[in-house]
N, C-alpha and C positions, 0 to 999 in steps of 0.2 A: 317234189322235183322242181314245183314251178321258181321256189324260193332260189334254188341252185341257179336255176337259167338265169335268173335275175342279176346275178352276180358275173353272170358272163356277155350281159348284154343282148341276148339270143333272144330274137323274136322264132318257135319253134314251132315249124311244121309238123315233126311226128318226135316219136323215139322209140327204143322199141332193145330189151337186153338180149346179151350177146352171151349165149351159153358156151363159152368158150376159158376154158380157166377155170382151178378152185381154189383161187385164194379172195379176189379181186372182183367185186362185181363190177359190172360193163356195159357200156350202153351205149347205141348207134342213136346219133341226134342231129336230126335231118333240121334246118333253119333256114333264115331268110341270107345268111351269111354264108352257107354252104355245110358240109356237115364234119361232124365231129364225132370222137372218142372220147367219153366222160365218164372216170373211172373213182369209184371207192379206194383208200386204201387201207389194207386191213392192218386196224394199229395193233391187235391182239397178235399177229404173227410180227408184224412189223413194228418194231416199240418205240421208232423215233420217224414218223415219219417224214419230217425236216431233213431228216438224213436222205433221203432218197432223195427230196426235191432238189437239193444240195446238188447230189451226183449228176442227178440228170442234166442241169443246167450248166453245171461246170461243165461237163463233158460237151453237152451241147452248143455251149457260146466256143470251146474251144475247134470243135468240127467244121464249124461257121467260119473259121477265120481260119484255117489252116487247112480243110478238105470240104469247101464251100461245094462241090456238088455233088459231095457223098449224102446217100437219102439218110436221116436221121430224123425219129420221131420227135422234135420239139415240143416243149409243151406251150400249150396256150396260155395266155393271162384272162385274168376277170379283168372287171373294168378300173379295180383298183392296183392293176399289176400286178397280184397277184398268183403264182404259179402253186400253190398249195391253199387249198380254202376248207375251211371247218366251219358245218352247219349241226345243232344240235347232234354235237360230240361225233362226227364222222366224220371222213377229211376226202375232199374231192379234189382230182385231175384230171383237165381235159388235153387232147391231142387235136390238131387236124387231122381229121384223115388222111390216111394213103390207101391208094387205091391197089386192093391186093387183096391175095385171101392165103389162110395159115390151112395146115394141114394137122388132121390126129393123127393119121398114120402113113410110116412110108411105103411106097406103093414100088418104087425101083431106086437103084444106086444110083441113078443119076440126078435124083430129089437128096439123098443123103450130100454128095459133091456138092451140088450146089450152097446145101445149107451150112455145111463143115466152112466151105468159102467162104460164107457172110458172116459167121461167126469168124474166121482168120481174120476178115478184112476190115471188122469191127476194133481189134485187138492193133494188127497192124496200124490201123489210121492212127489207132493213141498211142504209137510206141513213146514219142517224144511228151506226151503231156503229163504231169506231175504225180504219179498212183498216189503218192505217199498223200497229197492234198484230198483223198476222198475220204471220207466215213464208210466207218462198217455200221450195214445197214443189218445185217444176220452176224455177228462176231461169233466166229469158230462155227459158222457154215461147213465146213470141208474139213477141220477138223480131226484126222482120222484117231489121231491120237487121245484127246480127249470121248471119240466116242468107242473107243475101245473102254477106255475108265469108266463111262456110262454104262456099259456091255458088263465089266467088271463086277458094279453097285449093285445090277439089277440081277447077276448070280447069285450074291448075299443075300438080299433083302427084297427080290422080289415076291411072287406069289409061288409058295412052295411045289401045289401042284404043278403049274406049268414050269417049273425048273424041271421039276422030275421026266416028266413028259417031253420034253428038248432035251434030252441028255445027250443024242447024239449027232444033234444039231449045235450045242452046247461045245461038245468038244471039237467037233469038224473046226468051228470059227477060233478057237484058242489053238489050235495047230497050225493054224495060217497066221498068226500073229507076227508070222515075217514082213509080212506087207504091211504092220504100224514101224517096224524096224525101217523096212526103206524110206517110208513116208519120211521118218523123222530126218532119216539122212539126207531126204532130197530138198527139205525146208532150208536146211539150216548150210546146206552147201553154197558156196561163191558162187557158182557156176546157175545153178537156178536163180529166175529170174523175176521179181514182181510186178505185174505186168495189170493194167485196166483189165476185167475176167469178169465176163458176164453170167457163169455157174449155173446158169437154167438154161442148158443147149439144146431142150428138146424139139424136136420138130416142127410143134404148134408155135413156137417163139420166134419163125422166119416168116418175113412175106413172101410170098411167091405171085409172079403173075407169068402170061404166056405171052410169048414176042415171036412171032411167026410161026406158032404151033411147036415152041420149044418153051419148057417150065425155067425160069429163070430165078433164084431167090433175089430179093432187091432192097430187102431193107429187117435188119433186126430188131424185136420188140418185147415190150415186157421187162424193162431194166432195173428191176427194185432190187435186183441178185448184185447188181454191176456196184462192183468195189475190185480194192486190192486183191492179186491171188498170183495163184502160180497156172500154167497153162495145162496142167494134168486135171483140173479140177474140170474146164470145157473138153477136153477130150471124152475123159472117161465118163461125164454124162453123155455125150455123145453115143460113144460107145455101148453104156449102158441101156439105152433107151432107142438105137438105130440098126444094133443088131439083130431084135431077134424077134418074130415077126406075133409076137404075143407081148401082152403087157404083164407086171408083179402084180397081178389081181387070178392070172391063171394057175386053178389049181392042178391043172393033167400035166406034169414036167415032162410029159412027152410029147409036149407041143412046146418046150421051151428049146427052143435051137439058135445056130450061130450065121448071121447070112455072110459068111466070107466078103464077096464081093461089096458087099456094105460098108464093109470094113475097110477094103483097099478104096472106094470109092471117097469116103471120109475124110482119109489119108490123104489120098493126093488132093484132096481140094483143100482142106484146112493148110496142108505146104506146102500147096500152089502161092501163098501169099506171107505165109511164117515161113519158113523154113530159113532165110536169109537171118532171120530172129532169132532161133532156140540154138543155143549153144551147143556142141558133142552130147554133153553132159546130161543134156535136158531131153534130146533126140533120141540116148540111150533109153529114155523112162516111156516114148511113146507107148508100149504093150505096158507099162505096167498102171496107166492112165487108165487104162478097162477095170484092170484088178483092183485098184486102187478104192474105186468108184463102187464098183459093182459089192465089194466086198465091205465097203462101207455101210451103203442100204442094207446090205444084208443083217450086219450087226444091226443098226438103226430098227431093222423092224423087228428080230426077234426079240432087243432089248424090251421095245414098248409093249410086244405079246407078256414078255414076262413080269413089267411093271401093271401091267393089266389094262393095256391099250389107251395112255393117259396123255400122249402126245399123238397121233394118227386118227386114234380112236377106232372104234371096229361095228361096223355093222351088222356083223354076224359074227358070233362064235368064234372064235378063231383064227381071223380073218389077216392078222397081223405076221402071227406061225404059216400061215399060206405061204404070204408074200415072201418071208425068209426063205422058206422053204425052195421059192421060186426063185430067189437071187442066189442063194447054195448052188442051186443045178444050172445057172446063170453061169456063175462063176466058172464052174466043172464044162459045161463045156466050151467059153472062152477060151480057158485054156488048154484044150485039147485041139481048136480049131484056128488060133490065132499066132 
Protein backbone atom coordinates (compact mmCIF):
# COMPACT_ATOMS: atom_id res chain seq x y z
CA UNK A 1 0.00 0.00 0.00
CA UNK A 2 2.77 2.21 1.00
CA UNK A 3 3.92 2.10 -2.93
CA UNK A 4 0.18 3.46 -3.83
CA UNK A 5 0.34 6.38 -1.23
CA UNK A 6 3.47 7.37 -2.74
CA UNK A 7 1.95 8.08 -5.88
CA UNK A 8 -0.66 10.27 -4.26
CA UNK A 9 1.75 12.24 -2.32
CA UNK A 10 -0.03 11.19 1.19
CA UNK A 11 1.97 11.44 4.11
CA UNK A 12 -0.63 8.54 5.98
CA UNK A 13 -1.84 8.51 9.34
CA UNK A 14 -3.96 5.34 9.37
CA UNK A 15 -6.28 3.24 6.91
CA UNK A 16 -8.26 0.77 7.54
CA UNK A 17 -11.02 -1.30 4.63
CA UNK A 18 -14.39 -0.65 4.18
CA UNK A 19 -16.59 -3.81 3.89
CA UNK A 20 -19.04 -2.27 1.99
CA UNK A 21 -19.40 -3.45 -1.83
CA UNK A 22 -18.57 -6.82 -3.80
CA UNK A 23 -17.06 -5.91 -6.40
CA UNK A 24 -14.51 -3.18 -5.52
CA UNK A 25 -12.13 -3.13 -2.69
CA UNK A 26 -12.09 0.14 -0.44
CA UNK A 27 -10.32 1.72 1.91
CA UNK A 28 -10.66 4.79 4.40
CA UNK A 29 -7.11 6.73 4.33
CA UNK A 30 -6.85 8.96 7.03
CA UNK A 31 -3.36 11.58 6.08
CA UNK A 32 -1.72 14.67 6.81
CA UNK A 33 -3.97 16.16 3.84
CA UNK A 34 -7.22 15.09 5.25
CA UNK A 35 -8.87 11.87 4.22
CA UNK A 36 -9.65 9.88 1.35
CA UNK A 37 -11.51 6.94 -0.67
CA UNK A 38 -8.88 4.65 -2.33
CA UNK A 39 -10.37 2.16 -4.35
CA UNK A 40 -9.46 -1.14 -6.56
CA UNK A 41 -10.99 -1.37 -9.71
CA UNK A 42 -11.97 -4.76 -10.49
CA UNK A 43 -10.68 -5.25 -14.11
CA UNK A 44 -11.93 -9.11 -14.28
CA UNK A 45 -15.74 -7.50 -14.07
CA UNK A 46 -14.72 -4.38 -15.54
CA UNK A 47 -12.54 -5.09 -18.73
CA UNK A 48 -11.59 -1.45 -19.61
CA UNK A 49 -11.08 0.37 -16.88
CA UNK A 50 -10.09 3.66 -18.80
CA UNK A 51 -13.52 3.56 -19.64
CA UNK A 52 -14.92 4.32 -16.35
CA UNK A 53 -11.99 6.91 -15.55
CA UNK A 54 -13.26 8.45 -18.78
CA UNK A 55 -17.06 8.61 -17.48
CA UNK A 56 -16.30 9.86 -14.43
CA UNK A 57 -14.23 12.76 -15.28
CA UNK A 58 -16.39 13.82 -18.25
CA UNK A 59 -19.27 13.81 -16.21
CA UNK A 60 -17.34 15.36 -13.45
CA UNK A 61 -15.62 18.36 -15.28
CA UNK A 62 -19.04 18.82 -16.94
CA UNK A 63 -21.00 19.06 -13.14
CA UNK A 64 -18.27 21.52 -12.30
CA UNK A 65 -19.05 23.96 -14.85
CA UNK A 66 -22.65 23.79 -15.27
CA UNK A 67 -24.11 22.52 -11.60
CA UNK A 68 -20.87 23.74 -9.58
CA UNK A 69 -22.70 23.12 -6.25
CA UNK A 70 -24.20 19.81 -6.86
CA UNK A 71 -22.07 17.32 -4.42
CA UNK A 72 -20.28 14.90 -6.95
CA UNK A 73 -17.70 12.55 -6.04
CA UNK A 74 -14.58 13.77 -7.93
CA UNK A 75 -11.75 11.93 -8.17
CA UNK A 76 -8.44 12.67 -7.10
CA UNK A 77 -5.08 12.90 -8.97
CA UNK A 78 -1.60 11.29 -7.92
CA UNK A 79 1.10 13.50 -8.13
CA UNK A 80 1.52 12.75 -11.75
CA UNK A 81 -2.13 13.78 -12.63
CA UNK A 82 -3.09 11.04 -12.84
CA UNK A 83 -6.87 9.95 -12.02
CA UNK A 84 -6.37 6.04 -12.90
CA UNK A 85 -3.12 4.40 -11.53
CA UNK A 86 -1.80 0.71 -12.03
CA UNK A 87 0.54 -0.94 -9.54
CA UNK A 88 1.62 -4.52 -10.16
CA UNK A 89 -1.37 -5.23 -12.55
CA UNK A 90 -4.18 -3.65 -10.35
CA UNK A 91 -5.68 -0.25 -11.07
CA UNK A 92 -6.25 2.32 -8.22
CA UNK A 93 -8.76 5.36 -7.47
CA UNK A 94 -9.06 7.69 -4.98
CA UNK A 95 -12.04 10.15 -3.96
CA UNK A 96 -12.01 12.86 -1.37
CA UNK A 97 -14.20 12.01 1.14
CA UNK A 98 -17.52 13.08 1.76
CA UNK A 99 -18.73 13.07 4.82
CA UNK A 100 -21.86 10.64 4.91
CA UNK A 101 -22.79 7.16 5.44
CA UNK A 102 -24.61 4.61 2.81
CA UNK A 103 -27.18 2.36 4.08
CA UNK A 104 -27.68 -2.00 3.44
CA UNK A 105 -31.09 -1.75 4.14
CA UNK A 106 -34.08 0.38 4.03
CA UNK A 107 -35.44 0.97 7.17
CA UNK A 108 -38.72 3.50 6.04
CA UNK A 109 -40.02 5.13 2.62
CA UNK A 110 -38.93 8.10 3.44
CA UNK A 111 -35.04 6.72 2.98
CA UNK A 112 -36.43 5.11 -0.47
CA UNK A 113 -37.69 9.19 -1.47
CA UNK A 114 -34.89 10.45 -0.79
CA UNK A 115 -32.60 8.07 -2.55
CA UNK A 116 -35.07 7.63 -5.79
CA UNK A 117 -34.49 11.86 -5.61
CA UNK A 118 -30.54 11.61 -5.83
CA UNK A 119 -30.75 9.22 -8.19
CA UNK A 120 -33.45 11.67 -10.47
CA UNK A 121 -31.30 14.42 -9.60
CA UNK A 122 -28.18 12.86 -10.72
CA UNK A 123 -29.83 12.02 -14.34
CA UNK A 124 -31.63 15.50 -14.38
CA UNK A 125 -28.31 17.53 -13.70
CA UNK A 126 -26.99 15.69 -17.07
CA UNK A 127 -30.05 16.00 -19.16
CA UNK A 128 -28.06 18.43 -21.46
CA UNK A 129 -24.56 16.77 -21.50
CA UNK A 130 -23.58 14.56 -24.41
CA UNK A 131 -24.66 10.44 -23.46
CA UNK A 132 -23.64 9.49 -26.67
CA UNK A 133 -19.79 10.76 -25.64
CA UNK A 134 -19.46 8.12 -22.72
CA UNK A 135 -18.36 4.47 -23.05
CA UNK A 136 -19.92 1.46 -22.15
CA UNK A 137 -18.23 0.30 -19.35
CA UNK A 138 -20.58 -3.13 -18.84
CA UNK A 139 -22.02 -3.33 -22.77
CA UNK A 140 -25.47 -5.10 -22.78
CA UNK A 141 -25.65 -4.47 -18.78
CA UNK A 142 -29.59 -4.28 -18.96
CA UNK A 143 -29.78 -6.09 -22.02
CA UNK A 144 -33.03 -8.05 -21.48
CA UNK A 145 -32.99 -9.23 -24.77
CA UNK A 146 -29.89 -10.70 -25.27
CA UNK A 147 -30.24 -12.35 -21.72
CA UNK A 148 -33.30 -14.03 -22.61
CA UNK A 149 -30.78 -15.62 -25.77
CA UNK A 150 -28.43 -16.51 -22.75
CA UNK A 151 -31.56 -17.99 -20.72
CA UNK A 152 -32.32 -19.73 -24.25
CA UNK A 153 -28.30 -21.38 -24.75
CA UNK A 154 -28.35 -22.50 -21.18
CA UNK A 155 -31.90 -24.73 -21.76
CA UNK A 156 -29.88 -26.43 -24.64
CA UNK A 157 -26.64 -26.91 -23.33
CA UNK A 158 -26.60 -26.42 -19.92
CA UNK A 159 -26.27 -29.17 -17.07
CA UNK A 160 -28.98 -31.69 -17.81
CA UNK A 161 -29.94 -32.47 -14.39
CA UNK A 162 -30.55 -28.96 -13.25
CA UNK A 163 -32.65 -28.44 -16.59
CA UNK A 164 -34.83 -31.27 -15.58
CA UNK A 165 -35.20 -30.01 -11.96
CA UNK A 166 -36.33 -26.14 -13.06
CA UNK A 167 -38.80 -27.30 -15.37
CA UNK A 168 -41.25 -25.21 -13.90
CA UNK A 169 -39.24 -22.55 -13.28
CA UNK A 170 -38.06 -23.16 -16.89
CA UNK A 171 -41.44 -22.60 -18.17
CA UNK A 172 -42.96 -19.91 -15.70
CA UNK A 173 -39.89 -17.40 -17.29
CA UNK A 174 -40.59 -18.49 -21.16
CA UNK A 175 -44.41 -17.61 -20.51
CA UNK A 176 -43.47 -14.13 -19.55
CA UNK A 177 -41.48 -13.66 -22.59
CA UNK A 178 -43.80 -10.56 -23.17
CA UNK A 179 -41.74 -8.51 -21.12
CA UNK A 180 -38.31 -9.07 -23.76
CA UNK A 181 -41.49 -8.17 -26.47
CA UNK A 182 -41.90 -4.69 -24.80
CA UNK A 183 -38.43 -4.16 -23.79
CA UNK A 184 -37.67 -4.39 -27.42
CA UNK A 185 -40.35 -2.04 -28.36
CA UNK A 186 -39.45 0.56 -25.70
CA UNK A 187 -35.51 0.53 -27.10
CA UNK A 188 -36.14 1.06 -30.20
CA UNK A 189 -39.11 3.72 -29.89
CA UNK A 190 -38.67 7.75 -30.62
CA UNK A 191 -40.29 8.40 -27.78
CA UNK A 192 -37.87 6.75 -25.20
CA UNK A 193 -35.04 8.44 -24.42
CA UNK A 194 -30.97 7.92 -23.84
CA UNK A 195 -30.24 9.57 -20.87
CA UNK A 196 -26.65 9.45 -18.48
CA UNK A 197 -28.14 6.09 -16.02
CA UNK A 198 -26.29 5.18 -13.24
CA UNK A 199 -27.86 1.17 -13.33
CA UNK A 200 -26.63 0.29 -9.76
CA UNK A 201 -29.68 2.20 -7.88
CA UNK A 202 -29.37 0.23 -4.69
CA UNK A 203 -29.63 1.74 -1.45
CA UNK A 204 -25.94 1.42 -0.32
CA UNK A 205 -25.03 3.56 -3.65
CA UNK A 206 -26.65 6.92 -1.91
CA UNK A 207 -24.92 9.09 0.81
CA UNK A 208 -27.10 9.91 3.39
CA UNK A 209 -26.43 12.37 6.31
CA UNK A 210 -28.92 13.96 9.17
CA UNK A 211 -29.83 17.83 9.02
CA UNK A 212 -31.76 18.44 12.09
CA UNK A 213 -32.63 14.92 12.88
CA UNK A 214 -34.15 14.47 9.26
CA UNK A 215 -32.19 11.73 6.90
CA UNK A 216 -31.39 13.49 3.98
CA UNK A 217 -29.60 11.64 0.66
CA UNK A 218 -26.71 14.20 -0.55
CA UNK A 219 -24.66 12.71 -2.88
CA UNK A 220 -24.56 9.53 -5.40
CA UNK A 221 -21.74 6.93 -5.52
CA UNK A 222 -20.26 4.05 -6.98
CA UNK A 223 -20.35 5.17 -10.78
CA UNK A 224 -18.48 2.32 -12.80
CA UNK A 225 -22.45 1.49 -13.92
CA UNK A 226 -22.86 5.29 -15.17
CA UNK A 227 -22.98 5.11 -19.03
CA UNK A 228 -25.69 5.48 -21.72
CA UNK A 229 -29.30 3.97 -20.97
CA UNK A 230 -32.84 4.28 -20.69
CA UNK A 231 -34.50 5.39 -17.42
CA UNK A 232 -36.41 1.82 -16.80
CA UNK A 233 -33.06 0.37 -16.05
CA UNK A 234 -32.69 2.96 -12.52
CA UNK A 235 -36.18 2.48 -11.84
CA UNK A 236 -36.70 -1.06 -11.83
CA UNK A 237 -33.42 -1.70 -9.78
CA UNK A 238 -34.91 0.46 -7.62
CA UNK A 239 -37.72 -1.25 -7.62
CA UNK A 240 -36.21 -4.47 -7.41
CA UNK A 241 -33.96 -4.16 -4.52
CA UNK A 242 -36.42 -1.08 -2.36
CA UNK A 243 -39.27 -3.10 -2.20
CA UNK A 244 -39.24 -6.03 -0.39
CA UNK A 245 -37.97 -6.12 2.92
CA UNK A 246 -35.66 -9.40 2.39
CA UNK A 247 -32.92 -9.77 -0.15
CA UNK A 248 -32.40 -12.74 -3.50
CA UNK A 249 -30.33 -14.75 -1.08
CA UNK A 250 -33.77 -15.52 0.97
CA UNK A 251 -34.82 -18.94 0.70
CA UNK A 252 -38.47 -18.85 2.77
CA UNK A 253 -40.66 -16.97 -0.26
CA UNK A 254 -42.76 -16.24 2.51
CA UNK A 255 -40.86 -13.52 3.55
CA UNK A 256 -40.60 -12.32 0.05
CA UNK A 257 -43.17 -9.30 -0.03
CA UNK A 258 -44.10 -6.02 -1.71
CA UNK A 259 -43.70 -2.65 0.74
CA UNK A 260 -46.39 -0.59 -1.43
CA UNK A 261 -45.64 2.55 0.18
CA UNK A 262 -41.89 2.04 -0.88
CA UNK A 263 -43.14 1.99 -3.94
CA UNK A 264 -45.22 5.23 -4.18
CA UNK A 265 -42.35 6.75 -2.05
CA UNK A 266 -39.79 6.03 -4.91
CA UNK A 267 -42.15 7.37 -7.25
CA UNK A 268 -42.72 10.54 -6.15
CA UNK A 269 -39.10 11.33 -5.38
CA UNK A 270 -37.46 10.02 -8.53
CA UNK A 271 -40.50 12.72 -10.33
CA UNK A 272 -40.27 15.04 -8.05
CA UNK A 273 -37.15 15.89 -10.35
CA UNK A 274 -37.87 13.75 -13.77
CA UNK A 275 -40.97 14.02 -14.54
CA UNK A 276 -40.69 17.45 -16.68
CA UNK A 277 -38.04 14.76 -18.52
CA UNK A 278 -39.88 11.33 -19.38
CA UNK A 279 -42.01 11.77 -22.25
CA UNK A 280 -46.05 10.06 -22.13
CA UNK A 281 -44.51 7.35 -23.70
CA UNK A 282 -41.83 6.63 -21.28
CA UNK A 283 -44.19 7.44 -18.07
CA UNK A 284 -46.41 4.64 -19.58
CA UNK A 285 -43.37 2.07 -18.85
CA UNK A 286 -43.07 3.36 -15.09
CA UNK A 287 -44.72 -0.31 -13.52
CA UNK A 288 -43.16 -2.09 -16.28
CA UNK A 289 -39.46 -0.71 -14.89
CA UNK A 290 -40.05 -3.34 -11.88
CA UNK A 291 -41.01 -6.18 -14.25
CA UNK A 292 -38.55 -5.49 -16.45
CA UNK A 293 -35.78 -5.57 -13.84
CA UNK A 294 -36.87 -8.05 -11.55
CA UNK A 295 -37.70 -10.50 -14.21
CA UNK A 296 -34.38 -10.00 -15.67
CA UNK A 297 -32.34 -11.14 -12.53
CA UNK A 298 -34.50 -13.79 -12.43
CA UNK A 299 -33.48 -15.19 -15.87
CA UNK A 300 -29.79 -13.92 -14.96
CA UNK A 301 -29.77 -16.38 -12.15
CA UNK A 302 -31.44 -19.40 -13.04
CA UNK A 303 -29.47 -19.11 -16.36
CA UNK A 304 -26.12 -19.37 -14.32
CA UNK A 305 -27.91 -22.32 -11.86
CA UNK A 306 -28.22 -24.04 -15.07
CA UNK A 307 -24.75 -23.40 -16.70
CA UNK A 308 -23.48 -24.52 -13.41
CA UNK A 309 -23.00 -21.30 -11.31
CA UNK A 310 -20.02 -19.82 -13.85
CA UNK A 311 -20.85 -16.20 -13.64
CA UNK A 312 -22.26 -15.48 -9.79
CA UNK A 313 -20.76 -18.60 -8.71
CA UNK A 314 -22.51 -20.42 -5.60
CA UNK A 315 -21.52 -21.11 -2.29
CA UNK A 316 -23.72 -23.68 -1.63
CA UNK A 317 -25.46 -26.17 -3.53
CA UNK A 318 -27.93 -24.51 -5.14
CA UNK A 319 -27.59 -21.26 -4.25
CA UNK A 320 -28.26 -19.61 -7.76
CA UNK A 321 -31.92 -21.80 -8.22
CA UNK A 322 -32.77 -19.99 -4.70
CA UNK A 323 -32.18 -16.73 -5.86
CA UNK A 324 -34.53 -17.39 -9.08
CA UNK A 325 -36.51 -18.84 -7.13
CA UNK A 326 -36.71 -15.66 -5.18
CA UNK A 327 -36.98 -13.09 -7.94
CA UNK A 328 -40.02 -15.66 -9.52
CA UNK A 329 -42.10 -14.82 -6.24
CA UNK A 330 -40.64 -11.29 -6.55
CA UNK A 331 -42.05 -10.91 -9.59
CA UNK A 332 -45.58 -12.65 -8.69
CA UNK A 333 -46.16 -10.54 -6.06
CA UNK A 334 -45.11 -7.08 -7.67
CA UNK A 335 -47.48 -7.82 -9.70
CA UNK A 336 -50.22 -8.54 -7.69
CA UNK A 337 -49.38 -5.36 -5.52
CA UNK A 338 -48.23 -2.68 -7.66
Amino acid sequence: MKAIFEQYGWEVLAYDAINQGLINKTYNVKTTKGEFILQTVNDSIFKDPAAIDFNINAIGTYLKEVHPNYLFTQLYPTILGKTLTEWEGQFYRAFEKINGYALDVLDNPMQAKEAAGAFGLFTHNLSDFKVQDLKLTLPDFHNLSLRYHQFEQAILSGNPKRIQESKTEIEYLKAHKTYVNKYDNFVISKDAKQRVTHHDTKISNVLFQKEGGVEKAICVIDLDTVMPGFYISDIGDMCRTYLCPVTEEEANLDLVTINTANFEALKNGYLSVMESELSNFEMDHFHFAGQFMIYMQALRFLTDHLNNDVYYGAKKEGQNYVRALNQIRLLEMYNESI
